[in-house]
N, CA, C and O atoms as a GROMACS GRO file, in nm:
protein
  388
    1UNK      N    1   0.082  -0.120   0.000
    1UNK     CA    2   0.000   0.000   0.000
    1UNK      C    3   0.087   0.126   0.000
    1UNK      O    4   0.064   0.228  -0.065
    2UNK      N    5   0.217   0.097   0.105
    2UNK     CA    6   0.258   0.218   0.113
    2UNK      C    7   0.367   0.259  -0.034
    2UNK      O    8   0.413   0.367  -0.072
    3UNK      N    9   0.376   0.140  -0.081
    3UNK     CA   10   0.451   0.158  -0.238
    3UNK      C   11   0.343   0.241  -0.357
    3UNK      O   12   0.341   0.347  -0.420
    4UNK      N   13   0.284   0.156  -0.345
    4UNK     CA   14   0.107   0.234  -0.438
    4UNK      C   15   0.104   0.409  -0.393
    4UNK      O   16   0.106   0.506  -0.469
    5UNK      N   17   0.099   0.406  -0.290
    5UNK     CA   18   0.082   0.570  -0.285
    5UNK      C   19   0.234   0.683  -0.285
    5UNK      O   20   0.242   0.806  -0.283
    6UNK      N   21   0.327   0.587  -0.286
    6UNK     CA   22   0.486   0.672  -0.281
    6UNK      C   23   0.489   0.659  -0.435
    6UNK      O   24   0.573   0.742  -0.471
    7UNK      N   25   0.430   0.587  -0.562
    7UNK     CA   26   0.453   0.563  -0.690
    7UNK      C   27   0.323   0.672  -0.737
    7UNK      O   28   0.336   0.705  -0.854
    8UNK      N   29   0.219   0.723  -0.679
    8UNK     CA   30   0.110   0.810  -0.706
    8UNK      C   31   0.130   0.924  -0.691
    8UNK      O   32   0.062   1.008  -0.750
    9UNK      N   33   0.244   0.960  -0.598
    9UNK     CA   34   0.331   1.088  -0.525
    9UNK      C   35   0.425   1.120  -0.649
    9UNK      O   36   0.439   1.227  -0.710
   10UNK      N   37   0.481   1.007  -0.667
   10UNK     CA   38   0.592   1.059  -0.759
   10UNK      C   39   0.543   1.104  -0.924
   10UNK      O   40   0.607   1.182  -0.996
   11UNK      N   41   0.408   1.032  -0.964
   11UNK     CA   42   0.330   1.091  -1.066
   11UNK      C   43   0.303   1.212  -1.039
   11UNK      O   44   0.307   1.286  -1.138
   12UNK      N   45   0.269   1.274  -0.918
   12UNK     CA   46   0.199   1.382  -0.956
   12UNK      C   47   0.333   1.483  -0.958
   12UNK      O   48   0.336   1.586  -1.024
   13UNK      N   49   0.427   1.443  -0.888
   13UNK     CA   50   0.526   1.530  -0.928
   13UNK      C   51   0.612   1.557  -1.018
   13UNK      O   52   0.671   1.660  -1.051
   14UNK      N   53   0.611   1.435  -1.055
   14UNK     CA   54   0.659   1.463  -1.202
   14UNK      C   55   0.555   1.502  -1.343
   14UNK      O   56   0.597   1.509  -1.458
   15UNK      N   57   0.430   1.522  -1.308
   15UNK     CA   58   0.354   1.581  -1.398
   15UNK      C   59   0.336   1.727  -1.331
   15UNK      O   60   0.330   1.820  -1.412
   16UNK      N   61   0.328   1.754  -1.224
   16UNK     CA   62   0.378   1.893  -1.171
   16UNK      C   63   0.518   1.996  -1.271
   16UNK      O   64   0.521   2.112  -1.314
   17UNK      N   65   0.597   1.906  -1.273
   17UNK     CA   66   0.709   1.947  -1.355
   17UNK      C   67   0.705   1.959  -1.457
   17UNK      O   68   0.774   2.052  -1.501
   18UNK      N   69   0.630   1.881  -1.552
   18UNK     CA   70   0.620   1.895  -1.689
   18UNK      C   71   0.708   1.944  -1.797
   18UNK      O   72   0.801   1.864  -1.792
   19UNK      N   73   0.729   2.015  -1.876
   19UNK     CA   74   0.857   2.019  -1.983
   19UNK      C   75   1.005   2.137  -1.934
   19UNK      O   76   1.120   2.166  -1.969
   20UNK      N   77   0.911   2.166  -1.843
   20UNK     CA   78   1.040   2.291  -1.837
   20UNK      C   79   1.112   2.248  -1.759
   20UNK      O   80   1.217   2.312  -1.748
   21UNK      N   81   1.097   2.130  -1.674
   21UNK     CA   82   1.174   2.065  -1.594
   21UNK      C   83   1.214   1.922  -1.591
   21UNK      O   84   1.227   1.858  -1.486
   22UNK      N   85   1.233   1.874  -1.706
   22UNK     CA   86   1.192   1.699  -1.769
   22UNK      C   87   1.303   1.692  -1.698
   22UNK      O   88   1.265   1.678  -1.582
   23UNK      N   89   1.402   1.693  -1.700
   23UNK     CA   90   1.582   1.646  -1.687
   23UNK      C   91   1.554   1.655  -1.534
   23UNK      O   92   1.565   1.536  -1.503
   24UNK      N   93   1.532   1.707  -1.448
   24UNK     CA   94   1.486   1.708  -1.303
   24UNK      C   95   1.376   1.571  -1.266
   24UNK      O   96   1.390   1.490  -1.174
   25UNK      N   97   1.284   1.573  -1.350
   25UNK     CA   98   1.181   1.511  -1.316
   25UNK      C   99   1.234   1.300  -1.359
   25UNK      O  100   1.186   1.201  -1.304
   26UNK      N  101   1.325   1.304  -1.452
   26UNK     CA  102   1.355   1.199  -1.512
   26UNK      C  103   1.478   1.174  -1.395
   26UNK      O  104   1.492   1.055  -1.368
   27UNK      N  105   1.578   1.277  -1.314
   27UNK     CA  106   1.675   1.233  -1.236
   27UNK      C  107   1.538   1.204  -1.091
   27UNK      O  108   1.556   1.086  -1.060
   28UNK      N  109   1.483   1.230  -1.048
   28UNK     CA  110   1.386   1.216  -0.986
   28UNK      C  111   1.324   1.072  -0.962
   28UNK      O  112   1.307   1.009  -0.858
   29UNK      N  113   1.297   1.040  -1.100
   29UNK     CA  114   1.242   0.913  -1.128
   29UNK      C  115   1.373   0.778  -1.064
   29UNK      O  116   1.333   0.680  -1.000
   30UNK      N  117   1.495   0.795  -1.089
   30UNK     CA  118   1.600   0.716  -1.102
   30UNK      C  119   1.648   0.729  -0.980
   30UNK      O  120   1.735   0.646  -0.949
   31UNK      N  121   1.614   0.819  -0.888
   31UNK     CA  122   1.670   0.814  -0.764
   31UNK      C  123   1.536   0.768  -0.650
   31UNK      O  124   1.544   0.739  -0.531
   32UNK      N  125   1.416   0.775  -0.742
   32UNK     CA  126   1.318   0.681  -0.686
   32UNK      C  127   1.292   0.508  -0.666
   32UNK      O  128   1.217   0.440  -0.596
   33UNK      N  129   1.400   0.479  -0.767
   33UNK     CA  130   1.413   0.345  -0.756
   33UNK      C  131   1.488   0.275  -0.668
   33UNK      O  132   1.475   0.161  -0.622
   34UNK      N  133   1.572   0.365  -0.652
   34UNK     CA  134   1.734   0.332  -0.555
   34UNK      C  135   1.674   0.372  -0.402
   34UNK      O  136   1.724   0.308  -0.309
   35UNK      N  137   1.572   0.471  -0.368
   35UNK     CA  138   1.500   0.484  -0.249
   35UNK      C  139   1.401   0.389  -0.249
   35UNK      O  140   1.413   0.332  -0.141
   36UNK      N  141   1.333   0.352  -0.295
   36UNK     CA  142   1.257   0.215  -0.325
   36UNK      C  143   1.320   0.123  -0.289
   36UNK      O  144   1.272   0.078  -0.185
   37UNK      N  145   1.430   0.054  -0.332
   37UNK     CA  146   1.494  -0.037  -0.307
   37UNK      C  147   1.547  -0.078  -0.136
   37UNK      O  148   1.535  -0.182  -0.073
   38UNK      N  149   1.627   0.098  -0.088
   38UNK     CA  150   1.632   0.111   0.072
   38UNK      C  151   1.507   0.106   0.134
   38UNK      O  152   1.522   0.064   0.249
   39UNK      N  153   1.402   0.129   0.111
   39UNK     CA  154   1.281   0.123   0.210
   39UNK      C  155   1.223   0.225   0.238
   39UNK      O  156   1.126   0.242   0.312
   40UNK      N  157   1.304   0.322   0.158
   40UNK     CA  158   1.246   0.508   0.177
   40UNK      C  159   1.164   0.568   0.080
   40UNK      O  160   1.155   0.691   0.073
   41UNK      N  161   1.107   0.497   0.008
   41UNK     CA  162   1.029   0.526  -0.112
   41UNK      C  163   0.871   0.677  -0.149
   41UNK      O  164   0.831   0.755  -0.235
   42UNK      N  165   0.832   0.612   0.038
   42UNK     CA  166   0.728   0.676   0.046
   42UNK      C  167   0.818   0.814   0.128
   42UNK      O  168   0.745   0.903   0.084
   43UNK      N  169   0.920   0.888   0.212
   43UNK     CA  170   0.923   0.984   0.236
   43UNK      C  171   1.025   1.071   0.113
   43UNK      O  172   1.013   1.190   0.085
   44UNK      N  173   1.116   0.984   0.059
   44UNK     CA  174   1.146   1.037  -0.098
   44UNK      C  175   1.041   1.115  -0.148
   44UNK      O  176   1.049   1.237  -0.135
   45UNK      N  177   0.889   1.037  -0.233
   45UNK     CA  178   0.822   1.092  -0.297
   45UNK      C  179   0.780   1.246  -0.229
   45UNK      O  180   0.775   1.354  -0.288
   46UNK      N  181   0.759   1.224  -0.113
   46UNK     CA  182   0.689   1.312  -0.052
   46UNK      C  183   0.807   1.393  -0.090
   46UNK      O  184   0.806   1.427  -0.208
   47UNK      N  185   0.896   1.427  -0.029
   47UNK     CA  186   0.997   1.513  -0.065
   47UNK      C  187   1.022   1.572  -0.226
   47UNK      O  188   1.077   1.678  -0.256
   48UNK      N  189   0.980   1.496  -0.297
   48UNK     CA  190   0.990   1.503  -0.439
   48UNK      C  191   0.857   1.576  -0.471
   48UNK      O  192   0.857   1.639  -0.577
   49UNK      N  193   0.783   1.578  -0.423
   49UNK     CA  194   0.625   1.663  -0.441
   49UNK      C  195   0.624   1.752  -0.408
   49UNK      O  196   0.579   1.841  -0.481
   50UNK      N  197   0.688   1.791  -0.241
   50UNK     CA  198   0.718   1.944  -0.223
   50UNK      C  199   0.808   2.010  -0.301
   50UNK      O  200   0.814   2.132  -0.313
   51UNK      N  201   0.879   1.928  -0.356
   51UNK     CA  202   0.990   2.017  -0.440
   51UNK      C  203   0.915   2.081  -0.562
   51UNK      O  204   0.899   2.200  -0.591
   52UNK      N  205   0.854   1.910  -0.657
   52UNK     CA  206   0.789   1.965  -0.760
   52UNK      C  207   0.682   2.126  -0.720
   52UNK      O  208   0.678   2.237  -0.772
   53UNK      N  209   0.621   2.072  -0.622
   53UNK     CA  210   0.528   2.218  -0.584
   53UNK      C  211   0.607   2.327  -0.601
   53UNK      O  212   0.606   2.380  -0.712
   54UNK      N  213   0.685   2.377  -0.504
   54UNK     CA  214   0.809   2.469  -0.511
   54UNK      C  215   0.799   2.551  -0.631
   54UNK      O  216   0.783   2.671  -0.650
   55UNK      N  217   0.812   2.456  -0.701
   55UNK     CA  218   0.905   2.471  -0.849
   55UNK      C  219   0.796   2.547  -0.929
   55UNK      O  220   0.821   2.661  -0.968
   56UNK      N  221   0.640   2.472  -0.963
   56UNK     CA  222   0.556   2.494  -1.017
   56UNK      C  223   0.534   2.673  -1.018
   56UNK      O  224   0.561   2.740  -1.118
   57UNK      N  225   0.492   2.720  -0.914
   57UNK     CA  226   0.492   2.859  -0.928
   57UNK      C  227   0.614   2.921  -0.965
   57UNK      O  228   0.597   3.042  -0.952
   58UNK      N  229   0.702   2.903  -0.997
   58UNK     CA  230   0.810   2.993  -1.091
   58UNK      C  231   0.794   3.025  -1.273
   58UNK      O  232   0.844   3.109  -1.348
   59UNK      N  233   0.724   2.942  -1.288
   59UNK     CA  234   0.667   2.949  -1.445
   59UNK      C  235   0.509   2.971  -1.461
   59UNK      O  236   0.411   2.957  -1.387
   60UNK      N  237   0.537   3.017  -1.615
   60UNK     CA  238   0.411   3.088  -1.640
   60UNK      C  239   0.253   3.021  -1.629
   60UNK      O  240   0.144   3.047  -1.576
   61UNK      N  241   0.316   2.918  -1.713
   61UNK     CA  242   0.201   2.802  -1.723
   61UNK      C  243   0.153   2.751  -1.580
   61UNK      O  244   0.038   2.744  -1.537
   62UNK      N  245   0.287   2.714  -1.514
   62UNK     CA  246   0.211   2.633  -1.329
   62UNK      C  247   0.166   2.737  -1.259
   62UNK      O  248   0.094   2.710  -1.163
   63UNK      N  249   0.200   2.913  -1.295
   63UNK     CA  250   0.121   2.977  -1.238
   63UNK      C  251  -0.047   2.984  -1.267
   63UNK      O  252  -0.119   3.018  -1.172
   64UNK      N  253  -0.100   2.956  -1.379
   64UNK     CA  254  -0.193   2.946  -1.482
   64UNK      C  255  -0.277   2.856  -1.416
   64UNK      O  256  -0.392   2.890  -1.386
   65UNK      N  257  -0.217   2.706  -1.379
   65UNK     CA  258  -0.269   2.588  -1.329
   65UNK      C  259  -0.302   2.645  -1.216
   65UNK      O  260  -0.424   2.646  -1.202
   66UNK      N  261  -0.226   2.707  -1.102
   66UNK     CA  262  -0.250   2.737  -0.946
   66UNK      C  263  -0.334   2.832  -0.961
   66UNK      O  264  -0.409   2.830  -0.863
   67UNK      N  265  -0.374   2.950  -1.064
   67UNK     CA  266  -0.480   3.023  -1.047
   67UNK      C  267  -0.630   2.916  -1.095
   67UNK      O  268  -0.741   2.920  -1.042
   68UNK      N  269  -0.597   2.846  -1.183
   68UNK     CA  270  -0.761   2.780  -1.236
   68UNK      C  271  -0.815   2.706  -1.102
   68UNK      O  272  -0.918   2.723  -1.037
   69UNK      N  273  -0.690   2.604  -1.084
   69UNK     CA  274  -0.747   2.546  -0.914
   69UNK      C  275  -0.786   2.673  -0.851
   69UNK      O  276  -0.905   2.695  -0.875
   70UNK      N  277  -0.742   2.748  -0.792
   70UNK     CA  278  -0.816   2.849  -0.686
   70UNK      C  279  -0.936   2.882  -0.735
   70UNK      O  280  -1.015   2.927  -0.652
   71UNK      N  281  -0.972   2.873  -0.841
   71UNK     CA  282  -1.129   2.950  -0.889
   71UNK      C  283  -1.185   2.810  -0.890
   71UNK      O  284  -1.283   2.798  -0.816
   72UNK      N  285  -1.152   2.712  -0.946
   72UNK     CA  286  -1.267   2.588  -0.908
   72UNK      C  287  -1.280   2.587  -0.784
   72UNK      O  288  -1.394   2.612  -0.745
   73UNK      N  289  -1.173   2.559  -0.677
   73UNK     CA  290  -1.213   2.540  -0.466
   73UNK      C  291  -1.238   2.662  -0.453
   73UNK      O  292  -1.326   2.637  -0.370
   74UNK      N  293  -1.243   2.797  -0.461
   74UNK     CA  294  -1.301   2.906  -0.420
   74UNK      C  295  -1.432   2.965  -0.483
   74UNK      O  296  -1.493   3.056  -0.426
   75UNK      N  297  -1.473   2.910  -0.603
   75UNK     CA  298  -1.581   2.951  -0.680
   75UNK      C  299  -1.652   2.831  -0.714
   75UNK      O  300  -1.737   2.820  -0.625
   76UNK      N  301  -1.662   2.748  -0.783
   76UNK     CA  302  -1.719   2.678  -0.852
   76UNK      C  303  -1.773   2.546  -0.728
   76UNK      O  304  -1.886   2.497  -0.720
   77UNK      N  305  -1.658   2.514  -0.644
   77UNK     CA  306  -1.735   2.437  -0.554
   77UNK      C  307  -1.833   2.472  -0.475
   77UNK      O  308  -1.933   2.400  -0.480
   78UNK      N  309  -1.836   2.621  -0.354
   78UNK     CA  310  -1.907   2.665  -0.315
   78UNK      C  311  -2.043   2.659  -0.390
   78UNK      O  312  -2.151   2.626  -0.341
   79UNK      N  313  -2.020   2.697  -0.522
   79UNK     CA  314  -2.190   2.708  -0.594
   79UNK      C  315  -2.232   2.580  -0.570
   79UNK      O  316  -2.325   2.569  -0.490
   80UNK      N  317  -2.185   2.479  -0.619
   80UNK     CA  318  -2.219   2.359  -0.627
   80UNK      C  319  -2.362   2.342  -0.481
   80UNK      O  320  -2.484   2.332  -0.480
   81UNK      N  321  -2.223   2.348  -0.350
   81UNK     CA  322  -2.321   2.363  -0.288
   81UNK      C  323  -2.412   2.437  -0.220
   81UNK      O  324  -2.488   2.392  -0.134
   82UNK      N  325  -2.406   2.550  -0.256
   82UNK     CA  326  -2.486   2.638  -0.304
   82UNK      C  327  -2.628   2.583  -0.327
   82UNK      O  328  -2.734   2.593  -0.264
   83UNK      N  329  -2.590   2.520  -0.444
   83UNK     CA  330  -2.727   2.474  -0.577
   83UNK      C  331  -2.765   2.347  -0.447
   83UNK      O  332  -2.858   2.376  -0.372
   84UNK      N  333  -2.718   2.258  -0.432
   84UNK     CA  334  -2.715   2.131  -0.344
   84UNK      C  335  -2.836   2.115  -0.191
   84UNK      O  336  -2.917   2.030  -0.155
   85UNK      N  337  -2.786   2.253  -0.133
   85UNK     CA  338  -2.844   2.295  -0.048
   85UNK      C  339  -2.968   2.378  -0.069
   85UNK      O  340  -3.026   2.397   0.038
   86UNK      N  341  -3.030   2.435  -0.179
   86UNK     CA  342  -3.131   2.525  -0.170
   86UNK      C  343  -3.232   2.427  -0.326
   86UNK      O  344  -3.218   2.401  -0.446
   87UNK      N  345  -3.346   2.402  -0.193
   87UNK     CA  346  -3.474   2.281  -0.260
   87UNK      C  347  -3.537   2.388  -0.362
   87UNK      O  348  -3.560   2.509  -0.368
   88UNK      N  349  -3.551   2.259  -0.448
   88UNK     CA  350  -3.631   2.365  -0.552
   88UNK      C  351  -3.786   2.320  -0.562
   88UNK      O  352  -3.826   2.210  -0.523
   89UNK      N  353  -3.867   2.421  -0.622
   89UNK     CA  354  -4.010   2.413  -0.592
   89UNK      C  355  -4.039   2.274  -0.628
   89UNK      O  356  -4.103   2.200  -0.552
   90UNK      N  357  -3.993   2.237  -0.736
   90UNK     CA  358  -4.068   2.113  -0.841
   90UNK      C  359  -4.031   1.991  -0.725
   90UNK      O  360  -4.129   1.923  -0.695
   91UNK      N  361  -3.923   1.962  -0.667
   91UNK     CA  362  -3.874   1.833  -0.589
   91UNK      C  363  -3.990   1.876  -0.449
   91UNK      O  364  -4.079   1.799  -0.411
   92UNK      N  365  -3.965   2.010  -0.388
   92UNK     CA  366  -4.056   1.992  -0.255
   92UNK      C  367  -4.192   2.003  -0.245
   92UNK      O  368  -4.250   2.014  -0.137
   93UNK      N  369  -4.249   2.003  -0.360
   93UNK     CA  370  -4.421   1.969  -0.425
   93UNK      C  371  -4.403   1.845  -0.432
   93UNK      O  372  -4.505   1.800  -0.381
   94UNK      N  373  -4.327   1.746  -0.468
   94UNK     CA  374  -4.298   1.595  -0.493
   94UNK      C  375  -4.337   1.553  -0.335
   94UNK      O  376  -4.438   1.492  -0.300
   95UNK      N  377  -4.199   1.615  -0.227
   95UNK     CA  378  -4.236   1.530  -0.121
   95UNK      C  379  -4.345   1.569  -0.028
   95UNK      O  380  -4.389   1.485   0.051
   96UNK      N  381  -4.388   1.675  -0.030
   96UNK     CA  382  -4.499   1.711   0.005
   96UNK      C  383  -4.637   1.619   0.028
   96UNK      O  384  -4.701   1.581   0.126
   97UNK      N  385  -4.650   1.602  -0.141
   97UNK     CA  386  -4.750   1.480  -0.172
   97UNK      C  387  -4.774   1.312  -0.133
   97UNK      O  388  -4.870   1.251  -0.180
   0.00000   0.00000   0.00000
């Protein structure tokens, strides 16, 4: 289990990184195997995710990504429940009856 989620860690950080940082993200990968192997796999990744994070806001594009997330969890979810929470006529005529 704890391999499954130190190998899910290291995906997202190396898709965190994406092209402007491949040569990082590929030495990353290779020093994940060799921590894998010692038994340190899962606090590696983790370490490798804060980094990727780090990194992300220095470029244009991961700034791009960190603003769209903030408007989906600050905007778009709230509505959700928003909408979720407030009954509409047609459903509370249903249970009414």
């Amino acid at each position: 289990m704890k391999m499954a989620i130190a190998r899910a860690m290291m995906i997202m950080a190396v898709r965190c990184l994406s092209d402007f940082r491949r040569d990082w993200a590929l030495a990353m990968q290779a020093e994940f195997d060799v921590a894998a192997e010692a038994g340190n796999a899962l606090s590696f990744a983790f370490g490798c995710l804060l980094g990727a994070w780090r990194e992300v806001s220095t470029h244009e594009e991961g700034r791009f990504a960190i603003a769209s997330y903030f408007l989906a969890i600050g905007v778009i979810v709230p509505l959700g429940g928003l909408l979720l929470s407030c009954p509409s006529s047609e459903h509370s005529a249903q249970f009414a009856a």
